[in-house]
PDB file of N, CA, C, O and CB in Angstrom:
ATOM      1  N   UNK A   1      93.140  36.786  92.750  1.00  0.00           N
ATOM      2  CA  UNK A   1      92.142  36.733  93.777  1.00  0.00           C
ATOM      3  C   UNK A   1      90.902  35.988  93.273  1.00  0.00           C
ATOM      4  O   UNK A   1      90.194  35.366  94.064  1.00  0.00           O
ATOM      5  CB  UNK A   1      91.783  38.141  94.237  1.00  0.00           C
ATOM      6  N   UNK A   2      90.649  36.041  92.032  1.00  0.00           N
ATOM      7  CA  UNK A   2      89.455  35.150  91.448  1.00  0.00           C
ATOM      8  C   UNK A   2      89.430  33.947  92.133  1.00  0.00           C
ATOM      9  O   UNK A   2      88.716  33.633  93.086  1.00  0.00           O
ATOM     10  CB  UNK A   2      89.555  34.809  89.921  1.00  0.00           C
ATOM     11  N   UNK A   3      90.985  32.767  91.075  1.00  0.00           N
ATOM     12  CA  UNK A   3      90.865  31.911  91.675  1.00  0.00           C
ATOM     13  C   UNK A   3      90.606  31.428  92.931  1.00  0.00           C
ATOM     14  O   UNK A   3      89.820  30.513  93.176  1.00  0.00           O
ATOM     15  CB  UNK A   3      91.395  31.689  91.431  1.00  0.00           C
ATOM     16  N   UNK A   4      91.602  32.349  94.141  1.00  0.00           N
ATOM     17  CA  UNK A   4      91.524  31.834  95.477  1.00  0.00           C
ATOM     18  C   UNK A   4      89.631  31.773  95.904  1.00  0.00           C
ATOM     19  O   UNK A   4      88.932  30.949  96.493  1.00  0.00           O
ATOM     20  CB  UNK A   4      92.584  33.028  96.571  1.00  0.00           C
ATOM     21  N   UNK A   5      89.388  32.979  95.306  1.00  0.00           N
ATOM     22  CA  UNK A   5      87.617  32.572  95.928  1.00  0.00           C
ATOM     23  C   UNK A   5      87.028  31.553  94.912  1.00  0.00           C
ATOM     24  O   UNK A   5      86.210  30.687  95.221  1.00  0.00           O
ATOM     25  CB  UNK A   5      86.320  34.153  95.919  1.00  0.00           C
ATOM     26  N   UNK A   6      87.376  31.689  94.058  1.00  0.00           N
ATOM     27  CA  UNK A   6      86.551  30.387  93.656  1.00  0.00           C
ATOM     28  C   UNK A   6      86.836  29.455  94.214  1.00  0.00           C
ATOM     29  O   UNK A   6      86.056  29.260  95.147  1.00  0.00           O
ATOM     30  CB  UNK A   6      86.570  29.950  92.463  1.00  0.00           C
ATOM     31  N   UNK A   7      87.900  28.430  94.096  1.00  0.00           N
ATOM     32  CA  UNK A   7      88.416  27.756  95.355  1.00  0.00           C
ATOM     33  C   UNK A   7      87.905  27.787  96.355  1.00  0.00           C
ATOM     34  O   UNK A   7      87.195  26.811  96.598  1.00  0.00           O
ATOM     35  CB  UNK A   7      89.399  28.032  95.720  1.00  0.00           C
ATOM     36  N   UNK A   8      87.987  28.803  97.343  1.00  0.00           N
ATOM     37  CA  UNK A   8      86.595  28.730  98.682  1.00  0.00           C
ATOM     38  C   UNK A   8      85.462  29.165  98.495  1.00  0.00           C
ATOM     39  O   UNK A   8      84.678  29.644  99.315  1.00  0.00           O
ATOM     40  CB  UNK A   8      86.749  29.488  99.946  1.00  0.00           C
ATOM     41  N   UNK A   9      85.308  28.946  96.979  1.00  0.00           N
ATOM     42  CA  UNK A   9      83.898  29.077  96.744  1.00  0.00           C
ATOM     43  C   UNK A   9      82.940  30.083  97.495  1.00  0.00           C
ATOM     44  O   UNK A   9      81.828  29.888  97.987  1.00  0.00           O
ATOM     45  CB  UNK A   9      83.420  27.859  96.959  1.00  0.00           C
ATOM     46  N   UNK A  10      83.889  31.468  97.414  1.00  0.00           N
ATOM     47  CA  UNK A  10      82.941  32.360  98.086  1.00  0.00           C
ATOM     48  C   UNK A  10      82.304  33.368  96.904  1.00  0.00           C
ATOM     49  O   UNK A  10      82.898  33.709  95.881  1.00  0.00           O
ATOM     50  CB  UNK A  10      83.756  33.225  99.332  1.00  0.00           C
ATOM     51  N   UNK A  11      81.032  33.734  97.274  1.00  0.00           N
ATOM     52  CA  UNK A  11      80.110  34.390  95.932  1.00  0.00           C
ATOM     53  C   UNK A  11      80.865  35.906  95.529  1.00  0.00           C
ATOM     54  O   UNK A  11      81.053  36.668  96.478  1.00  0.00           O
ATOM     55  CB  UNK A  11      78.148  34.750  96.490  1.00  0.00           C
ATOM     56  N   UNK A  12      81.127  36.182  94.695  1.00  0.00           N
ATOM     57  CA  UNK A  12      81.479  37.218  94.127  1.00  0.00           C
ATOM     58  C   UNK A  12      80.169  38.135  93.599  1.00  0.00           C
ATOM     59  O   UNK A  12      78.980  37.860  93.440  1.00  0.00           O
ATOM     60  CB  UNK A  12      82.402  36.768  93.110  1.00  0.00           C
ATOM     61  N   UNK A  13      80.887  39.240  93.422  1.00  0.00           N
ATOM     62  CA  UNK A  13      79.719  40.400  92.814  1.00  0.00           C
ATOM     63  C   UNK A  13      80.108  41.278  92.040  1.00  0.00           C
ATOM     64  O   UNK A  13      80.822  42.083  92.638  1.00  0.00           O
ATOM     65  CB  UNK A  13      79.057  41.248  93.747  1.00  0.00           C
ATOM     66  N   UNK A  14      79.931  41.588  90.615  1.00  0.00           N
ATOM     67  CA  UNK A  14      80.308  42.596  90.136  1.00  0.00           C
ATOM     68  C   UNK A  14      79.824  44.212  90.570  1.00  0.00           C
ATOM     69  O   UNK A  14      78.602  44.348  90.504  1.00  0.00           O
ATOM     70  CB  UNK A  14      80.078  42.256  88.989  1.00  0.00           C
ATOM     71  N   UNK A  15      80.587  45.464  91.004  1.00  0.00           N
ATOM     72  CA  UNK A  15      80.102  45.994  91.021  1.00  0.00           C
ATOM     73  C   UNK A  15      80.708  47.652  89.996  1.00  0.00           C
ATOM     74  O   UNK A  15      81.801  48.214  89.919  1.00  0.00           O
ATOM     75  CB  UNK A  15      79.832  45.683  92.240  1.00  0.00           C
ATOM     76  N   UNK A  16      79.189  47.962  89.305  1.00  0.00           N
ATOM     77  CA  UNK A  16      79.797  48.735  88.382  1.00  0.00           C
ATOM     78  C   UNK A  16      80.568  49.947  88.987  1.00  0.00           C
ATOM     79  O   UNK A  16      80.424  50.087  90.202  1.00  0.00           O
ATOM     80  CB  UNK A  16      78.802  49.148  87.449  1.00  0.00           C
ATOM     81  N   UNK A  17      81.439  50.933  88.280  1.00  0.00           N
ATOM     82  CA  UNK A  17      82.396  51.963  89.205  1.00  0.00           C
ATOM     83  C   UNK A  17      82.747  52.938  87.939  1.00  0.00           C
ATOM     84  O   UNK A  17      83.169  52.503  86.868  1.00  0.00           O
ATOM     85  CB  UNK A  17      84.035  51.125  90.082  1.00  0.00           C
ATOM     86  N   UNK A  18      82.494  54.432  88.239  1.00  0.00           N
ATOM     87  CA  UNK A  18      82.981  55.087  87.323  1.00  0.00           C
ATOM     88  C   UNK A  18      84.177  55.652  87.403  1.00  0.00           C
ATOM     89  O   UNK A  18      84.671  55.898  88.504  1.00  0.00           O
ATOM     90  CB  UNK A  18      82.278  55.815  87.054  1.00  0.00           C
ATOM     91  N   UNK A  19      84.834  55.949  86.199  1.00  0.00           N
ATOM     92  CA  UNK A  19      86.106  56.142  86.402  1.00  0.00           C
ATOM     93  C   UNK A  19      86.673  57.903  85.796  1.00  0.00           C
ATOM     94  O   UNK A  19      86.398  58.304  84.665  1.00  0.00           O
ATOM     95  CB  UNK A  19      86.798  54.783  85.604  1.00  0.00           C
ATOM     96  N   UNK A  20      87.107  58.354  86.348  1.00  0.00           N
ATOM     97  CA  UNK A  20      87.430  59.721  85.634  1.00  0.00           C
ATOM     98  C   UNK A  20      88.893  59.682  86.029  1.00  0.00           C
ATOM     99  O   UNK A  20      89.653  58.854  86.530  1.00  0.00           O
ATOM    100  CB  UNK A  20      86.523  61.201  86.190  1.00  0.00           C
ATOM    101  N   UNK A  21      89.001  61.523  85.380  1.00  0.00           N
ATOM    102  CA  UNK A  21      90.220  61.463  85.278  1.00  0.00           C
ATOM    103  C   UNK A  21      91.007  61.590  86.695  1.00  0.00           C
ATOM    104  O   UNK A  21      90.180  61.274  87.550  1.00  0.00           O
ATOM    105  CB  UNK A  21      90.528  62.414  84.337  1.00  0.00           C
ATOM    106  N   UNK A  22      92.037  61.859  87.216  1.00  0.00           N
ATOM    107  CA  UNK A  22      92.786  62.065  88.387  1.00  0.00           C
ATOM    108  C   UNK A  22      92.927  63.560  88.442  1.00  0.00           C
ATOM    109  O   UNK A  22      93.325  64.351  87.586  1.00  0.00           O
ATOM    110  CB  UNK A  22      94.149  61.300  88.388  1.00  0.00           C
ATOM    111  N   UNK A  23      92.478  63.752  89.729  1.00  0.00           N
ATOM    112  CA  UNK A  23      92.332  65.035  90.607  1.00  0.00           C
ATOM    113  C   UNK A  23      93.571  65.722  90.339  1.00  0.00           C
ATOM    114  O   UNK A  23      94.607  65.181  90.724  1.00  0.00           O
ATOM    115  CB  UNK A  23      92.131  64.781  92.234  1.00  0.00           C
ATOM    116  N   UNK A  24      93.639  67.037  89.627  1.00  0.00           N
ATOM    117  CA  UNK A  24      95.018  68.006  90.368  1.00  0.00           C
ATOM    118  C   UNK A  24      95.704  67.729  90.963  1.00  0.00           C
ATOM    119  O   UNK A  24      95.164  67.424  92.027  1.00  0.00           O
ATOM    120  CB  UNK A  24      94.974  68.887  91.077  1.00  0.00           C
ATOM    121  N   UNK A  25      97.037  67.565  91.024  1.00  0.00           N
ATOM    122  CA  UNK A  25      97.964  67.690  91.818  1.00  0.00           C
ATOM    123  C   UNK A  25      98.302  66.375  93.014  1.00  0.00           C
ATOM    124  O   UNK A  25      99.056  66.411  93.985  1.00  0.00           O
ATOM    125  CB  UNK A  25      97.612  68.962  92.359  1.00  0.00           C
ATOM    126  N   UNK A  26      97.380  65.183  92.482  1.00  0.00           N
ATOM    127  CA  UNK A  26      97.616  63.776  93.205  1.00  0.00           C
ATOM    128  C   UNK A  26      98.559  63.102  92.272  1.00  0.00           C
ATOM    129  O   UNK A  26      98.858  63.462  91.134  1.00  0.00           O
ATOM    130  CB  UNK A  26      96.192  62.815  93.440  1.00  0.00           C
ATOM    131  N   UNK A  27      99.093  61.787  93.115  1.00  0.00           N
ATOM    132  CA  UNK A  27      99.774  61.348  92.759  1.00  0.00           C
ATOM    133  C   UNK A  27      99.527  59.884  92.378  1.00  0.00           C
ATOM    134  O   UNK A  27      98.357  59.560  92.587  1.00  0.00           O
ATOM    135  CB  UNK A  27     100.501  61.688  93.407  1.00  0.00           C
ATOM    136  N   UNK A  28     100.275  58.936  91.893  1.00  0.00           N
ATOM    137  CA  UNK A  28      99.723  57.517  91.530  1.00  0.00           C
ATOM    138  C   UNK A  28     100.840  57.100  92.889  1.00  0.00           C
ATOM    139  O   UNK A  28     101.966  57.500  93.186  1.00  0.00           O
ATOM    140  CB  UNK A  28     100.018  56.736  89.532  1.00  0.00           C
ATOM    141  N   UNK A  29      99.651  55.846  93.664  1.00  0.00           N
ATOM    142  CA  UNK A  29     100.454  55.058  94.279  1.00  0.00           C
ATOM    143  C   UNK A  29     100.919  53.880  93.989  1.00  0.00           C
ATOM    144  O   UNK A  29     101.112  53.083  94.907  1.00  0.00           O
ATOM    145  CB  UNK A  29     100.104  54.944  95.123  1.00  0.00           C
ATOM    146  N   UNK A  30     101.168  53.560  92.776  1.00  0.00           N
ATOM    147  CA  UNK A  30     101.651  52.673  92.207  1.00  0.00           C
ATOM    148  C   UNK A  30     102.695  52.705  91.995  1.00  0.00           C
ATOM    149  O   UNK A  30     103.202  53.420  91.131  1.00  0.00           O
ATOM    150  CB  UNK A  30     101.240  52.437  91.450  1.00  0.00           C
ATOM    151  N   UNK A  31     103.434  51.748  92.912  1.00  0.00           N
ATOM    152  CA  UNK A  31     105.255  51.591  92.647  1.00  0.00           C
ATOM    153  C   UNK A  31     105.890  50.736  91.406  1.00  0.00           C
ATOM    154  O   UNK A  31     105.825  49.644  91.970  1.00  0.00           O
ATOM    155  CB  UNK A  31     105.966  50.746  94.018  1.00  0.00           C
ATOM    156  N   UNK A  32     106.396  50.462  90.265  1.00  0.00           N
ATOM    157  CA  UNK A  32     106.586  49.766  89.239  1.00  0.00           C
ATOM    158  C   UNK A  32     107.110  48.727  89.696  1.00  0.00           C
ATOM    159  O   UNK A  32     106.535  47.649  89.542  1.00  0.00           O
ATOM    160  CB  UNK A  32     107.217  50.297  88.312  1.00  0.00           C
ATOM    161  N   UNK A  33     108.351  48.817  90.379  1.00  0.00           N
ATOM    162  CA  UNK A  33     109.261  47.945  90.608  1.00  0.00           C
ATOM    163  C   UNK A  33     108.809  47.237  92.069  1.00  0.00           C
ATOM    164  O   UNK A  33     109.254  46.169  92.490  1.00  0.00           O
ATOM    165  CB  UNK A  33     110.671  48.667  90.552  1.00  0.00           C
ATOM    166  N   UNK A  34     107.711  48.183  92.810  1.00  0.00           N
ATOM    167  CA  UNK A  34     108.032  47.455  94.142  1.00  0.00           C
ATOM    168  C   UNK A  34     106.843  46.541  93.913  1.00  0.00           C
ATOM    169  O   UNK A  34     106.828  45.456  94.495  1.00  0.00           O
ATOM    170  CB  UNK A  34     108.051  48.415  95.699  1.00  0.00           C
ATOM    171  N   UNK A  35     106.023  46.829  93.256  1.00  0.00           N
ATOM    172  CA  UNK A  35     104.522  46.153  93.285  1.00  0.00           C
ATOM    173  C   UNK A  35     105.052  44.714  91.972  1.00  0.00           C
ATOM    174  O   UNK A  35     104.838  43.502  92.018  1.00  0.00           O
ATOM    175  CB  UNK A  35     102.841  47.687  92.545  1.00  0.00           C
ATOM    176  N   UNK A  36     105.537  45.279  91.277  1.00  0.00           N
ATOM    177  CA  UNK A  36     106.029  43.857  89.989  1.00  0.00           C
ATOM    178  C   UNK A  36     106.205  42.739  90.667  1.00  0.00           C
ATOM    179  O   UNK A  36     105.649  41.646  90.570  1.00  0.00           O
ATOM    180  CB  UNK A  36     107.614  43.980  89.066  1.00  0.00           C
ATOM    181  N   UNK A  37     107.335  43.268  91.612  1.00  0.00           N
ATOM    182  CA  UNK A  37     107.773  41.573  92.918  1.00  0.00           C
ATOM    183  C   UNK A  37     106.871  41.189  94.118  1.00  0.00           C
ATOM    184  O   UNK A  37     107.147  40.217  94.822  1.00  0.00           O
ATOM    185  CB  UNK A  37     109.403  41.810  93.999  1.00  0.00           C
ATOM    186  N   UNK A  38     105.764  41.991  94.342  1.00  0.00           N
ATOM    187  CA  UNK A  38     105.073  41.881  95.092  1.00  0.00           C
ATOM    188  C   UNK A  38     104.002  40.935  94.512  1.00  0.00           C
ATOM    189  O   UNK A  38     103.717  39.919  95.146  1.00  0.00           O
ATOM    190  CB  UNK A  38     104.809  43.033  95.520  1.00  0.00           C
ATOM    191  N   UNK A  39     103.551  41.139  93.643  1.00  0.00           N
ATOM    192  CA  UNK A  39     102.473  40.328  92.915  1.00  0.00           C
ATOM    193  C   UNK A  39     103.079  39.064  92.889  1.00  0.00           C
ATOM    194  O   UNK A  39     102.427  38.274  93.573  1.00  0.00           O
ATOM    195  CB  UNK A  39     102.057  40.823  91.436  1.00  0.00           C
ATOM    196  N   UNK A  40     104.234  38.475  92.285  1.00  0.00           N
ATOM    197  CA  UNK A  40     104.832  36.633  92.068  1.00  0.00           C
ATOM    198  C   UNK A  40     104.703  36.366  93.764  1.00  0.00           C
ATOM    199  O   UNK A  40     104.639  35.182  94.094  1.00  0.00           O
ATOM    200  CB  UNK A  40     107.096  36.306  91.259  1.00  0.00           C
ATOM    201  N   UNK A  41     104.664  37.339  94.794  1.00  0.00           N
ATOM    202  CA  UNK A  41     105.273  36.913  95.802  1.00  0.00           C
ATOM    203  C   UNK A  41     104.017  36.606  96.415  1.00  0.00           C
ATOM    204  O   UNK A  41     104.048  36.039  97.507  1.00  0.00           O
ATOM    205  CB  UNK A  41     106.270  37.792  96.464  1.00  0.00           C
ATOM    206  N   UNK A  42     102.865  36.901  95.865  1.00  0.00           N
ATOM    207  CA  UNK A  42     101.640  36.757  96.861  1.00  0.00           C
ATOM    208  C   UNK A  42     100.887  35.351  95.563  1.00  0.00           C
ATOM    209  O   UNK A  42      99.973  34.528  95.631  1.00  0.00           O
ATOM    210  CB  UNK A  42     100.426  38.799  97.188  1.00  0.00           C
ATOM    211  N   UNK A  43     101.397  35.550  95.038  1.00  0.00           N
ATOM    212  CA  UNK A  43     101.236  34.220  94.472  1.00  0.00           C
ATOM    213  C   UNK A  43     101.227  32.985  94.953  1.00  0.00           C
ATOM    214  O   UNK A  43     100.251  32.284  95.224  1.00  0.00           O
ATOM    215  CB  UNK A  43     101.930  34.084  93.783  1.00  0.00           C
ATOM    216  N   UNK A  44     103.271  32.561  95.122  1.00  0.00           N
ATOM    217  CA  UNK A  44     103.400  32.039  95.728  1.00  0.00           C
ATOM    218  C   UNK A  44     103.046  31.139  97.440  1.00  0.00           C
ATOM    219  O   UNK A  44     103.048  30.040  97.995  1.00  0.00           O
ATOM    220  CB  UNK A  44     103.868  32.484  95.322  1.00  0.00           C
ATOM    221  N   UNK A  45     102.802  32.466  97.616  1.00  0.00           N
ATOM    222  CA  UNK A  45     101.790  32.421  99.168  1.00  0.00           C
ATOM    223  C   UNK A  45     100.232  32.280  99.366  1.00  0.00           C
ATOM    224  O   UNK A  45      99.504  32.187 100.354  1.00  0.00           O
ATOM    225  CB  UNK A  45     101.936  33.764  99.900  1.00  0.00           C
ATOM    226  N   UNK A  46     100.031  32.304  97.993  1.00  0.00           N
ATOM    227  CA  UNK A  46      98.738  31.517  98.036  1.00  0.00           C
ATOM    228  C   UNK A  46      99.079  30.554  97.753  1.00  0.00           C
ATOM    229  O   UNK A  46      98.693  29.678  98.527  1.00  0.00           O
ATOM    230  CB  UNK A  46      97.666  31.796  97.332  1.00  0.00           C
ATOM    231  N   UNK A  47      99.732  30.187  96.871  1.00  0.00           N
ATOM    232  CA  UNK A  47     100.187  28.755  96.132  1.00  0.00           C
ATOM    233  C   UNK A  47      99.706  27.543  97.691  1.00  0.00           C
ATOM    234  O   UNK A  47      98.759  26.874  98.105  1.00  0.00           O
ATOM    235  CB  UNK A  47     102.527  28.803  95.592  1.00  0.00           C
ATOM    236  N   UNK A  48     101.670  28.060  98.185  1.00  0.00           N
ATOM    237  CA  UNK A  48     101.938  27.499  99.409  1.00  0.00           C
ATOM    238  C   UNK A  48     100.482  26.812 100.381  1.00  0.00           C
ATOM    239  O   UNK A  48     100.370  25.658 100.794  1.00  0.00           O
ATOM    240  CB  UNK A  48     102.706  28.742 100.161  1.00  0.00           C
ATOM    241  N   UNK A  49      99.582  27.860 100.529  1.00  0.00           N
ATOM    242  CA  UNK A  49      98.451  27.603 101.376  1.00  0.00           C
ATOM    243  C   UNK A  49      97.502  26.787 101.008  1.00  0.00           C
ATOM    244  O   UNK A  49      96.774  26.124 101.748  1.00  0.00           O
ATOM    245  CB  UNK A  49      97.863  28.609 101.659  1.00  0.00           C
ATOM    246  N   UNK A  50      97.505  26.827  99.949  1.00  0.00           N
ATOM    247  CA  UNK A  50      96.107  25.882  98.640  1.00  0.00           C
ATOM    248  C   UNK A  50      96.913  24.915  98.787  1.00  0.00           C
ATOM    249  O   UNK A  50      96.703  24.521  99.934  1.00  0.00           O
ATOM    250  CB  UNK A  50      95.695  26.363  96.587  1.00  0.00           C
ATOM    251  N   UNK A  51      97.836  24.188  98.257  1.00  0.00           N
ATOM    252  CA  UNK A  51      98.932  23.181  98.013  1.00  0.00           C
ATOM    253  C   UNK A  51     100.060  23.491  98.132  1.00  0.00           C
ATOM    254  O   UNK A  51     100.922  23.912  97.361  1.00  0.00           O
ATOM    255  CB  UNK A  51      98.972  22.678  96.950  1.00  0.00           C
ATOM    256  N   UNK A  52      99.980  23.088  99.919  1.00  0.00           N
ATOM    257  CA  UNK A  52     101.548  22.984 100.331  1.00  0.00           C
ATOM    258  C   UNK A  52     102.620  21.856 100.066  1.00  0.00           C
ATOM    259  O   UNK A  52     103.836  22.003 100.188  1.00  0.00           O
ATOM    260  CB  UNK A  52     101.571  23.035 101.674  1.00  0.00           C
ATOM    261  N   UNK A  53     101.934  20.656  99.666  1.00  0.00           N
ATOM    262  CA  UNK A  53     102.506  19.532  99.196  1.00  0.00           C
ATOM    263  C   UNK A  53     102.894  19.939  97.915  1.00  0.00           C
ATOM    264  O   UNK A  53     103.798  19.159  97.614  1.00  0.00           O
ATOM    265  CB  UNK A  53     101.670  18.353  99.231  1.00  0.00           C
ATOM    266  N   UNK A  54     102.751  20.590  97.147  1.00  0.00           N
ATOM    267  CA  UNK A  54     103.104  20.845  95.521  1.00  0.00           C
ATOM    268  C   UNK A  54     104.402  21.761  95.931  1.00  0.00           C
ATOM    269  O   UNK A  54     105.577  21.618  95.594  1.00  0.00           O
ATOM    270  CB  UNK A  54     101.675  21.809  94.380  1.00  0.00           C
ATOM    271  N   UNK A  55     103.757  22.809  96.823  1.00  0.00           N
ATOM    272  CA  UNK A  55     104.775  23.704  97.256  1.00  0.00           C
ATOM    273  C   UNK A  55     106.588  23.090  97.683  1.00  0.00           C
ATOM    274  O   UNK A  55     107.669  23.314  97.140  1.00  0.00           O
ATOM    275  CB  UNK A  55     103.996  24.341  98.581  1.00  0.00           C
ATOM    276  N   UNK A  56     106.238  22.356  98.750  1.00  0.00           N
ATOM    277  CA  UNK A  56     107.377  22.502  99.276  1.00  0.00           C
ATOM    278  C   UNK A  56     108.104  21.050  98.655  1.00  0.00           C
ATOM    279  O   UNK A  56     109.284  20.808  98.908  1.00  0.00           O
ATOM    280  CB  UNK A  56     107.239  22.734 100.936  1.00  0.00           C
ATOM    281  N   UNK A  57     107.400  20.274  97.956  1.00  0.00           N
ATOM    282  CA  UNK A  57     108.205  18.906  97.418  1.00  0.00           C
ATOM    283  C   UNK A  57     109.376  19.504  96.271  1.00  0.00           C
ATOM    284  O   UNK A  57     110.101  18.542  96.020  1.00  0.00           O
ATOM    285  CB  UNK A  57     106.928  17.634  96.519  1.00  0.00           C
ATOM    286  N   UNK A  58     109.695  20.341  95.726  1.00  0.00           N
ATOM    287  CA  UNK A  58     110.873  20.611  95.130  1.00  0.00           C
ATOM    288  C   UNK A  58     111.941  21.077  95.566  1.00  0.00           C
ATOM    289  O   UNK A  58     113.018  21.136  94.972  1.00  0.00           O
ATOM    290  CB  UNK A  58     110.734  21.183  94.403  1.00  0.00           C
ATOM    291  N   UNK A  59     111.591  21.565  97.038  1.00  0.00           N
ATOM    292  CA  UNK A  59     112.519  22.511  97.736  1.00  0.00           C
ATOM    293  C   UNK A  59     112.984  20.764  98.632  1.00  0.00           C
ATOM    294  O   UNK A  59     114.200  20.657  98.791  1.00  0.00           O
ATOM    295  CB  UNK A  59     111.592  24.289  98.848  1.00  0.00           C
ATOM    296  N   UNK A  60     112.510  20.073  98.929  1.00  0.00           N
ATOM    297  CA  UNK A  60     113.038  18.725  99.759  1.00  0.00           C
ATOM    298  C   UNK A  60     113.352  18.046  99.375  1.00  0.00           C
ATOM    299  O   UNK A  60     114.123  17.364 100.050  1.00  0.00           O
ATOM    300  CB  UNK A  60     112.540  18.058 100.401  1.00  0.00           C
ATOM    301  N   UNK A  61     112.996  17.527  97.702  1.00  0.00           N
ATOM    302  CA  UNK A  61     114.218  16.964  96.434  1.00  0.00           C
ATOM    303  C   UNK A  61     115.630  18.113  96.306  1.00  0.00           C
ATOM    304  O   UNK A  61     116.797  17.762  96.130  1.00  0.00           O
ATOM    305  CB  UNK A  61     113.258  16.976  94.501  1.00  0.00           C
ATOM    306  N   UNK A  62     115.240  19.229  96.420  1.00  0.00           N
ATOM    307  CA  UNK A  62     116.332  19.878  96.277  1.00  0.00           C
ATOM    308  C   UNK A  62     117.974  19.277  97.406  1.00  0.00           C
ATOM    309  O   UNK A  62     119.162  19.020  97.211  1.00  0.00           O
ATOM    310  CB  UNK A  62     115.689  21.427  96.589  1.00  0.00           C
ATOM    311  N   UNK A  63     117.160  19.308  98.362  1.00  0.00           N
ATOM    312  CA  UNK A  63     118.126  19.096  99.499  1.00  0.00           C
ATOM    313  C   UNK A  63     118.214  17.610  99.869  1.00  0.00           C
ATOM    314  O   UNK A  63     119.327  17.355 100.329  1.00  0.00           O
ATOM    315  CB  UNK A  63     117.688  19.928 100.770  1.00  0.00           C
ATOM    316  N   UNK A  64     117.669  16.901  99.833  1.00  0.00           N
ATOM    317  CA  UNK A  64     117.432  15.581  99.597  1.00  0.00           C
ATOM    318  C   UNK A  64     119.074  15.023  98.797  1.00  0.00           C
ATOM    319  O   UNK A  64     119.859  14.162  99.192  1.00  0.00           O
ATOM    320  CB  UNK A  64     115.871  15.469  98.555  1.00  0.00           C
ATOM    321  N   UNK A  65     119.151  16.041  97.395  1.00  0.00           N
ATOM    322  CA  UNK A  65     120.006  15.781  96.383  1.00  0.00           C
ATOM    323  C   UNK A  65     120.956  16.253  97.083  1.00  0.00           C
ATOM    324  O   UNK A  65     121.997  15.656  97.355  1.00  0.00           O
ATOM    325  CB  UNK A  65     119.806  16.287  95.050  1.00  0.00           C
ATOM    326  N   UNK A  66     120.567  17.679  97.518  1.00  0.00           N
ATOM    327  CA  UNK A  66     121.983  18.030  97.682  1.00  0.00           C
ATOM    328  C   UNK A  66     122.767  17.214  98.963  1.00  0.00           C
ATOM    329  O   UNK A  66     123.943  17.573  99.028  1.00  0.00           O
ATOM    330  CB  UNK A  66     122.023  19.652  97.916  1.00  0.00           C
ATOM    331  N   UNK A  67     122.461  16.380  99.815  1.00  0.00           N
ATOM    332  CA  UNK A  67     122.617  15.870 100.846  1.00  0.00           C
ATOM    333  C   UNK A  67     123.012  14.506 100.702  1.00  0.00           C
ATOM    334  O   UNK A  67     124.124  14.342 101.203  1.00  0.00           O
ATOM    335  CB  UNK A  67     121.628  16.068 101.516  1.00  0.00           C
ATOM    336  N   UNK A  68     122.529  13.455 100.208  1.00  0.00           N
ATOM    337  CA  UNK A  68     122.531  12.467  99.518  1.00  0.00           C
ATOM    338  C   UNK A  68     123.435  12.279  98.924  1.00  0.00           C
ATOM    339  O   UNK A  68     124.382  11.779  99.530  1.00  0.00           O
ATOM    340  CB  UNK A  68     121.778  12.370  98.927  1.00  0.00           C
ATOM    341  N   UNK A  69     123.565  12.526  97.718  1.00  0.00           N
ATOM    342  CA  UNK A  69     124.381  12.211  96.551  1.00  0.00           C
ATOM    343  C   UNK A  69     125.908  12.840  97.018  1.00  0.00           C
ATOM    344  O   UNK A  69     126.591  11.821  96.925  1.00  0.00           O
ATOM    345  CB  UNK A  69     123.677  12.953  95.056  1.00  0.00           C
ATOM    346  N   UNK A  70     126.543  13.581  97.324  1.00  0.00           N
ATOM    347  CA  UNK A  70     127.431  13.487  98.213  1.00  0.00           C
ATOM    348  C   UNK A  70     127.763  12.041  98.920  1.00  0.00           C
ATOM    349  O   UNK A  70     128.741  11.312  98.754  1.00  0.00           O
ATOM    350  CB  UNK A  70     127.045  14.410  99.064  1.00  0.00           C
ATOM    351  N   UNK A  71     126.742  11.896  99.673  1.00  0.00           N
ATOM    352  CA  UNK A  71     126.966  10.639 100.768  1.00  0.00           C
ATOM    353  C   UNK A  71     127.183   9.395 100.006  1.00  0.00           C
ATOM    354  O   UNK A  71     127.546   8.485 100.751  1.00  0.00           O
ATOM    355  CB  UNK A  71     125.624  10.359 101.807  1.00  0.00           C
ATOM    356  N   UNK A  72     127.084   9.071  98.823  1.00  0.00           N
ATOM    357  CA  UNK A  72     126.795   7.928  97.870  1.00  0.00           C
ATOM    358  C   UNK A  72     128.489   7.656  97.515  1.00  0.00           C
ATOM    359  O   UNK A  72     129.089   6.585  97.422  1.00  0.00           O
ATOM    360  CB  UNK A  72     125.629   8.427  96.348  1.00  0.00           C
ATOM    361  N   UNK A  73     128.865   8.714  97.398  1.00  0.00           N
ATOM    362  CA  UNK A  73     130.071   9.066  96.816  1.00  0.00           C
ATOM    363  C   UNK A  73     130.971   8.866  97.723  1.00  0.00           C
ATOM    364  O   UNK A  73     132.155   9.099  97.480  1.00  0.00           O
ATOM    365  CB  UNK A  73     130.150  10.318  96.320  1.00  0.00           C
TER     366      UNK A  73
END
């Protein structure tokens, strides 16, 4: 998230936050496995939006090849 605001150059703010321990009997909502693939995936989707030309030019060489080179043959 840094980058993307820096990029739109919107002002950030630190703000300080104290931290203790976790309340009795709560739970963490933190999924290991579901949040791990979630993070590359919002990546990507920023990627895509910042530079969609970077984005999608490997996926249209991809098929390009796969389409093509067949036909040559």
């Amino acid at each position: 998230m840094s980058v993307h605001t820096s990029q739109l150059r919107i002002p950030i703010v630190d703000i300080a936050t104290r931290y203790g321990a976790r309340q009795g009997g709560s739970a963490s909502k933190l999924h290991t496995f579901r949040d791990a693939f979630r993070i590359p995936r919002t990546f990507l989707l920023l990627f895509k939006e910042i530079q969609p030309a970077r984005f999608h030019r490997p996926i249209s060489l991809f098929f390009s090849l796969l389409f093509v080179v067949p036909g040559i043959r």
